[in-house]
C-alpha positions as CSV (number, residue, x, y, z in Angstrom):
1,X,16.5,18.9,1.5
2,X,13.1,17.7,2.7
3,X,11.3,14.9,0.6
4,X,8.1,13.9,1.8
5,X,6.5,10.7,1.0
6,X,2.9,9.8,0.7
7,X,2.6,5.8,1.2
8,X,-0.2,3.6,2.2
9,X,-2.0,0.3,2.7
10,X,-3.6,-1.6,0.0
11,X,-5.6,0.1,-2.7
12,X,-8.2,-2.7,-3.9
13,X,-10.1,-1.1,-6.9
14,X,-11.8,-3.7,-8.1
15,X,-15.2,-5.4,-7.8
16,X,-17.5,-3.2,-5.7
17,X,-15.5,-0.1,-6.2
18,X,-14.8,-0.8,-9.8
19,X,-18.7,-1.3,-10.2
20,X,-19.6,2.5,-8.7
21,X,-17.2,3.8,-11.2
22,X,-18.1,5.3,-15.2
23,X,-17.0,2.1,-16.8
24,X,-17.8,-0.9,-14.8
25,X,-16.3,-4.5,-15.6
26,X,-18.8,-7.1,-15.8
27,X,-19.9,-7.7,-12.4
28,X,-19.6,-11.6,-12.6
29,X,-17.1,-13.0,-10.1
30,X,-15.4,-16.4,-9.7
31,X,-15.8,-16.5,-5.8
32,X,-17.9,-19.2,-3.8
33,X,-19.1,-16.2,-1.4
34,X,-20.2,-13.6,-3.5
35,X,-20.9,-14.1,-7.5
36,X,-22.1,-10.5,-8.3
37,X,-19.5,-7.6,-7.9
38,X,-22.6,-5.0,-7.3
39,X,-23.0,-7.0,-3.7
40,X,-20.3,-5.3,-2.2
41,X,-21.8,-1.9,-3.2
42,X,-25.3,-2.9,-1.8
43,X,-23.1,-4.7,1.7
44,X,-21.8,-0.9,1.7
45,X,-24.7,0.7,0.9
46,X,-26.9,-1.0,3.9
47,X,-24.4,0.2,6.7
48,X,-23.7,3.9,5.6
49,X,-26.3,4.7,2.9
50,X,-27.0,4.9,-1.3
51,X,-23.9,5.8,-3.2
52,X,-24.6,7.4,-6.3
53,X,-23.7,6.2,-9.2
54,X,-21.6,6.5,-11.6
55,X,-19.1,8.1,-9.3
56,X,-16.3,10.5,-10.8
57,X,-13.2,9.0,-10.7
58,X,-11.8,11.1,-7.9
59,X,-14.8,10.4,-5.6
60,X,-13.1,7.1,-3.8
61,X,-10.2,9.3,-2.5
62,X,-12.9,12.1,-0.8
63,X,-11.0,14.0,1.9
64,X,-8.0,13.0,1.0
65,X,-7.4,14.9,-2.0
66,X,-6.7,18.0,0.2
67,X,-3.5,15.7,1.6
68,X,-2.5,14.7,-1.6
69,X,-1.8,18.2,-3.2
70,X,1.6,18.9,-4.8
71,X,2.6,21.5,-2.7
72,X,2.4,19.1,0.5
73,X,3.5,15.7,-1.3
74,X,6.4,14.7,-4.0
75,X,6.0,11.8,-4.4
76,X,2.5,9.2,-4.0
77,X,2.9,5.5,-3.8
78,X,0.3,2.7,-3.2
79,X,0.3,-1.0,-3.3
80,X,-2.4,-1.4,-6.4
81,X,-3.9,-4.8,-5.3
82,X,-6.0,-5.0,-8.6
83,X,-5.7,-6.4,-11.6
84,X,-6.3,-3.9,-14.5
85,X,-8.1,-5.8,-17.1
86,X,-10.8,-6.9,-19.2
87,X,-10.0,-10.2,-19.0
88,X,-12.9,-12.7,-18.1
89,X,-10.3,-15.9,-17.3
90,X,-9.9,-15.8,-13.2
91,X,-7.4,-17.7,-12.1
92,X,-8.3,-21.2,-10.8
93,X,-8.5,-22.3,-7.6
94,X,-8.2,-18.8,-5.9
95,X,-11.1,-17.7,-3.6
96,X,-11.1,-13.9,-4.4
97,X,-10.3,-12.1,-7.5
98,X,-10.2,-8.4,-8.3
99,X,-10.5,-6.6,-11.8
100,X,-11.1,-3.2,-12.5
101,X,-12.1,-1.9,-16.0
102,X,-9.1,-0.4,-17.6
103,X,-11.0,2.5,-18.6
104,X,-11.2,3.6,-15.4
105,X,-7.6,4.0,-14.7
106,X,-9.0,7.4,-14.2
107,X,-9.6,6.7,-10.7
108,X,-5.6,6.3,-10.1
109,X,-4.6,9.3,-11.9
110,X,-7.3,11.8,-10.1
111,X,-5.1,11.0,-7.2
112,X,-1.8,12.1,-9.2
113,X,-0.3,8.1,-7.6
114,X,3.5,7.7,-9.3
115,X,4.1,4.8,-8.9
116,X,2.4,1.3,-7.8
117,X,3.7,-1.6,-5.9
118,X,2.4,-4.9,-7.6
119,X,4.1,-7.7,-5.8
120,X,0.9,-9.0,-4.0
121,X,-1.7,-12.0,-4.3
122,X,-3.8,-10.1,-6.2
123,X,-2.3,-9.0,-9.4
124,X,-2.6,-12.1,-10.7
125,X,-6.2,-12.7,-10.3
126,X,-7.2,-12.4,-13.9
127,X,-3.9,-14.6,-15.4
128,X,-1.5,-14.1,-17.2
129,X,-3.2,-11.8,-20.1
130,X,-4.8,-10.0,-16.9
131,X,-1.3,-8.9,-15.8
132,X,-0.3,-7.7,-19.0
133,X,-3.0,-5.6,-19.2
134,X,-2.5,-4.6,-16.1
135,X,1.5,-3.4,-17.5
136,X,0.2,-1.9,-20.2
137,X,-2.2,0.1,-18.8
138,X,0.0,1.7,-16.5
139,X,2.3,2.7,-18.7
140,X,-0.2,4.4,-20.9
141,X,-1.1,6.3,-17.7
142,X,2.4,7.1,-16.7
143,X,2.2,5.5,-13.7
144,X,5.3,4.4,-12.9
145,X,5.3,0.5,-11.3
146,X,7.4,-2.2,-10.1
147,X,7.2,-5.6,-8.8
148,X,5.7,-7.7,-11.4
149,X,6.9,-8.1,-15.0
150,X,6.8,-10.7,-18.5
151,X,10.0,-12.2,-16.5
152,X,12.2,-12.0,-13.5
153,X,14.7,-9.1,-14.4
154,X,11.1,-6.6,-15.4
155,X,9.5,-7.8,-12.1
156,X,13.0,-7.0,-9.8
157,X,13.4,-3.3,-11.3
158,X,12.3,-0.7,-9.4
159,X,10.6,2.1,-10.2
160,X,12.1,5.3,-10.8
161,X,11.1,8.4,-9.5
162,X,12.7,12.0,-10.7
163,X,12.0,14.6,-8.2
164,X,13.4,18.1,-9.0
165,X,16.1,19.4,-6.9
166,X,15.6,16.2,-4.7
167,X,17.5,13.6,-6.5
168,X,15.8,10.1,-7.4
169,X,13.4,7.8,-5.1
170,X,13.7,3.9,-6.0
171,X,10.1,2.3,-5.4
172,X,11.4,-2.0,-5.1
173,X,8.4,-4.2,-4.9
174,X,8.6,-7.4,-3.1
175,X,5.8,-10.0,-2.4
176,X,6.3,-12.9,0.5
177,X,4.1,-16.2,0.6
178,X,3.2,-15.4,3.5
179,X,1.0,-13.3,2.5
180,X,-1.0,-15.8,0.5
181,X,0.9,-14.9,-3.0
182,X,1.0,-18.1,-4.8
183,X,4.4,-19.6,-4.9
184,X,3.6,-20.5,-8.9
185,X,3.2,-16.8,-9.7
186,X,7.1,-16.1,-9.2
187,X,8.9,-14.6,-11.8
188,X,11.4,-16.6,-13.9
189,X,13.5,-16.2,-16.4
190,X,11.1,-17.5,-19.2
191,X,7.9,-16.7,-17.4
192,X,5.5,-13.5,-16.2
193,X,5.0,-12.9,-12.9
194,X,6.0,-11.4,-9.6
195,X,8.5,-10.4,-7.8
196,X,8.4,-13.1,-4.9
197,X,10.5,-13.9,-1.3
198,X,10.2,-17.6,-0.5
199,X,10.9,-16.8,2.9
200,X,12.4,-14.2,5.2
201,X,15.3,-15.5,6.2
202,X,19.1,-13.6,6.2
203,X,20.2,-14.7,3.1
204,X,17.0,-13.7,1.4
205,X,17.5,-10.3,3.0
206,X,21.0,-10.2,1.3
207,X,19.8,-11.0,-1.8
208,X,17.7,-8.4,-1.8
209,X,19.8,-6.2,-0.9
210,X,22.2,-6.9,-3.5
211,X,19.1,-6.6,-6.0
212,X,18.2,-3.0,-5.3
213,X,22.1,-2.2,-5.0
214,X,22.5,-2.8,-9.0
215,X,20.3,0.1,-9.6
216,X,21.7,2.5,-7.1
217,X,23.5,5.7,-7.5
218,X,24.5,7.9,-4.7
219,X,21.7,10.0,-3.6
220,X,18.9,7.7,-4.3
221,X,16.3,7.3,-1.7
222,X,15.6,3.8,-1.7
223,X,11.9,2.4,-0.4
224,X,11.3,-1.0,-0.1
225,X,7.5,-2.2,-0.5
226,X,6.9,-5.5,0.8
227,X,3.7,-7.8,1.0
228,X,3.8,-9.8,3.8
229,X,1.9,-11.4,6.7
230,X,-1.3,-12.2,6.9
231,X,-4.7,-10.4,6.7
232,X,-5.8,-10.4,10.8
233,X,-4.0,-9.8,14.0
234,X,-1.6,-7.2,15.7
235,X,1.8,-9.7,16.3
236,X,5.0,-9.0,14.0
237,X,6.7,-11.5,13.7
238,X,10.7,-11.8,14.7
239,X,11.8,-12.9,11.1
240,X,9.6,-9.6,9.8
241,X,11.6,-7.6,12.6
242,X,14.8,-8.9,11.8
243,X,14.6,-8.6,7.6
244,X,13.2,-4.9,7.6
245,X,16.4,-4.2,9.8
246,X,19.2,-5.5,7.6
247,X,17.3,-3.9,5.0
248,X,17.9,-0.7,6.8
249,X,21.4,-1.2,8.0
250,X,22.1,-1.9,3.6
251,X,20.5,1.6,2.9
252,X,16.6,1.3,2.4
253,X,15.2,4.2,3.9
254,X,11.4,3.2,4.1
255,X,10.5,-0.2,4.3
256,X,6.5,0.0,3.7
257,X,4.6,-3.2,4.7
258,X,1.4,-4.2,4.1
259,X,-1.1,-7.0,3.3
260,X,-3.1,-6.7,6.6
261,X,-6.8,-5.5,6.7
262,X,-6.0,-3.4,9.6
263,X,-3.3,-0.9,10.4
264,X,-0.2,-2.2,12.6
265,X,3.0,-0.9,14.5
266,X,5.8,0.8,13.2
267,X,9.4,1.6,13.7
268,X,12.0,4.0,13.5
269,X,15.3,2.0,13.3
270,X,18.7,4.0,12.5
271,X,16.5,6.9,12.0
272,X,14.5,5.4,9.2
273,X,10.9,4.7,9.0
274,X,9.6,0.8,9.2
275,X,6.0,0.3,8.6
276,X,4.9,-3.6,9.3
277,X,1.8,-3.1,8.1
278,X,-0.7,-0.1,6.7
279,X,-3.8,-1.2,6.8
280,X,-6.3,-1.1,3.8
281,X,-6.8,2.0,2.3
282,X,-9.3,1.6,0.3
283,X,-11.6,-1.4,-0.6
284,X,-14.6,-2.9,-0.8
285,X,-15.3,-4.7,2.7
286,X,-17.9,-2.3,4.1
287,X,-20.6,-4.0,5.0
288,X,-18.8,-7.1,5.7
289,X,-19.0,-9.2,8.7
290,X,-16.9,-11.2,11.2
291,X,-14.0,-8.7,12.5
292,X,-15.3,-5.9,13.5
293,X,-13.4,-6.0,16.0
294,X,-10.3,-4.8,14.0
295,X,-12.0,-1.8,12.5
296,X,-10.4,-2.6,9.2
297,X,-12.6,0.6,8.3
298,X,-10.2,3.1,9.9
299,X,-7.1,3.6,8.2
300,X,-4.2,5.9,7.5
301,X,-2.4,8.0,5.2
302,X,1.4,7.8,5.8
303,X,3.3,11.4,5.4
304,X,7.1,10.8,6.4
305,X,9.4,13.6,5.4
306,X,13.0,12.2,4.4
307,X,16.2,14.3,4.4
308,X,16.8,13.4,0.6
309,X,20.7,13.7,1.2
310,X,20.9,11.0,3.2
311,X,18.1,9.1,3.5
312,X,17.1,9.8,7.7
313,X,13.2,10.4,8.8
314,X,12.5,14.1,10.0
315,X,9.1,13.8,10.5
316,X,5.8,11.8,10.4
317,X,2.4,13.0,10.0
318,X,-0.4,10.4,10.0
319,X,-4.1,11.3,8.6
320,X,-6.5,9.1,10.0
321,X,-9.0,8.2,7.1
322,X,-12.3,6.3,7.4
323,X,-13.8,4.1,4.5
324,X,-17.7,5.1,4.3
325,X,-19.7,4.6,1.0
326,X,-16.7,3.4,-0.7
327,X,-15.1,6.7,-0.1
328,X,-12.2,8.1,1.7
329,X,-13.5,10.7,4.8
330,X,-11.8,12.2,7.3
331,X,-12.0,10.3,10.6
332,X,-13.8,11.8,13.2
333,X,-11.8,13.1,16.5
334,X,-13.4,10.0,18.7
335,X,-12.0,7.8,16.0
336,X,-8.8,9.2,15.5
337,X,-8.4,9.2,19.7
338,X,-9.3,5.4,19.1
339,X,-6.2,5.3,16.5
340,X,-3.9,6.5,18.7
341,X,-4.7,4.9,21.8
342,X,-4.4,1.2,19.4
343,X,-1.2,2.5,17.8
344,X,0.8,3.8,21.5
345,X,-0.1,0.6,22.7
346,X,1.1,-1.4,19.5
347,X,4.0,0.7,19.6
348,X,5.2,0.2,23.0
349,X,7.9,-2.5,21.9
350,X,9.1,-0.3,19.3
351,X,9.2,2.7,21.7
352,X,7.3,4.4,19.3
353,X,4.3,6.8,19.9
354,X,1.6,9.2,18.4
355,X,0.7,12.6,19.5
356,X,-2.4,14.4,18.2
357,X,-2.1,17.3,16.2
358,X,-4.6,20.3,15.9
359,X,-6.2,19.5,13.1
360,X,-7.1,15.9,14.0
361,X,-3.9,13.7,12.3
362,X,-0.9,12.5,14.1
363,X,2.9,13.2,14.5
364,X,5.2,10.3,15.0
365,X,7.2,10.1,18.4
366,X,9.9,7.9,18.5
367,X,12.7,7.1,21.1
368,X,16.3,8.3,21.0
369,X,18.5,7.2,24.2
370,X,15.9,6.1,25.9
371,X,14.0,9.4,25.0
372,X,11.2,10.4,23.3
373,X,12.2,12.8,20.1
374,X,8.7,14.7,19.3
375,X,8.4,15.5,15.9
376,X,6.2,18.0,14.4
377,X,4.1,18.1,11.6
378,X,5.7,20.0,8.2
């Protein structure tokens, strides 16, 4: 039976976005850069125009709304790289921090997200009472999470999803150092935290493997969301390459990377989906300077339909999304050709490819037997 996923790049809510919204954090910031949150919005602002304010909560997702209705999606995952909290203690020594009011946890549930992955270099931006929050807020939302915890066993568990008449989907969250997560904010037995990779290596693979196996029952789809790399540039590295695959050949059927500004290649290995890295999604870099050249602006949302028996991709739409006043719009056919053009030629070592589709978004193409299967939209 078909299962289709919704998944993304990183979902920043905090400063400039978390200032638009009803109930807006104190805008003071610990960075060297910027020390007023309402900067960003006035950076966005002076490229695309005023936004009014306060915003509703479901104004940051815009267009798409329409792709996110339950008839289309079961199930909606993000990688929440916010801290949800009132907290004034930043932690110290870190450039950036993000915080979002609590009381606008509205902004996650106008989108209807299940579940968030929280094993990034961000959730821990506020400390330790920042991160409980963060839990605890969740939970009163019923948004399901997974990846950070009050010790190592919370932070490993995965979050479970129940989708009727399609069995269970397993959300793992994983966060590498290299993607700037700060080896100190690991998980241990006696201490809060996340869930953390110290490297990429085979045995670390295994490990993880043998992690997500101890919640497993037959039938689960299993995803696997990792934070990993860093924040510019195109190149996936071999040991990136070579973990998503043995994740695969255990039983994942999604591995969903992310932690760069921009989106990146993908995969379809064994007939299941790889993504190295999604992009962000939404945030509050409008207006910012320096890599335009990346177009960090432009972004996607990730629709693979999984056979929920077994695990294998059927299909992959892609929505191409662009950030303007803080809000998600629908790309405009110049920019989606740009897309596709960047992500056929990123995809030529994976002998993958993107064809357009009617109403502007993308279907995933990828190589069996040294042929292209095309895939069309569901």
């Amino acid at each position: 039976m078909p299962l289709t996923v919704f998944l993304c790049g990183d979902v920043m809510t905090g400063r400039g976005i978390d200032q638009i919204l009803p109930h807006p954090s104190s805008p003071m910031l610990c960075e060297s850069y910027i020390i007023d949150a309402r900067d960003y919005v006035e950076l966005a602002e002076g490229v695309n125009g005023p936004i009014r304010r306060p915003a509703s909560f479901d104004y940051i997702w815009g267009d798409a709304l329409a792709e996110l209705e339950p008839t289309k999606v079961d199930v909606r995952i993000i990688n929440l790289e916010t801290s949800i909290t009132s907290s004034d203690s930043c932690w110290p020594e870190k450039g950036i921090h993000y915080r979002m009011n609590p009381r606008n946890i509205g902004c996650l549930t106008a989108a209807h997200i299940d579940a968030c992955s929280l094993a990034n270099n961000h959730v821990l931006d506020w400390g330790y009472a920042g991160l409980t929050e963060t839990l605890e807020t969740l939970d009163r939302a019923g948004i399901a999470h997974a990846g950070a915890g009050q010790n190592a066993m919370e932070a490993a568990a995965p979050a479970i999803l129940e989708v009727r008449d399609k069995g269970r989907v397993l959300v793992f969250s994983f966060g590498s150092i290299t993607s700037g997560v700060p080896p100190e904010w690991a998980a241990t037995d006696k201490r809060a935290g996340v869930n953390l990779l110290n490297d990429l290596s085979k045995a670390t693979a295994r490990n993880v493997v043998n992690q997500m196996k101890q919640f497993q029952k037959p039938g689960d789809v299993l995803i696997a969301s990792i934070h990993w790399g860093g924040n510019w540039g195109y190149e996936i590295s071999k040991e990136q390459v070579v973990f998503a695959h043995l994740l695969v050949e255990e039983g994942v059927t999604i591995v969903h990377g992310h932690s760069s500004h921009h989106v990146k290649s993908f995969e379809v290995y064994h007939d299941r989906l790889i993504l190295y890295g999604c992009g962000d999604f939404l945030s509050d870099y409008e207006g910012i300077t320096g890599y335009e050249m990346y177009r960090g602006e432009l972004t996607l949302m990730y629709l693979p339909q999984v056979d929920s028996r077994d695990g294998r991709l059927a299909s992959a739409r892609l929505v191409p999304m662009q950030v303007r006043r803080l809000q998600l719009n629908h790309a405009s056919p110049a920019e989606a050709r740009l897309l596709q053009l960047l992500l056929n030629r990123l995809g030529e070592p994976f002998t993958t490819q993107v064809e357009s589709a009617d109403d502007n978004s993308m279907n995933l193409m990828w190589s069996t037997k040294d042929t292209f299967a095309s895939v069309e939209s569901g």
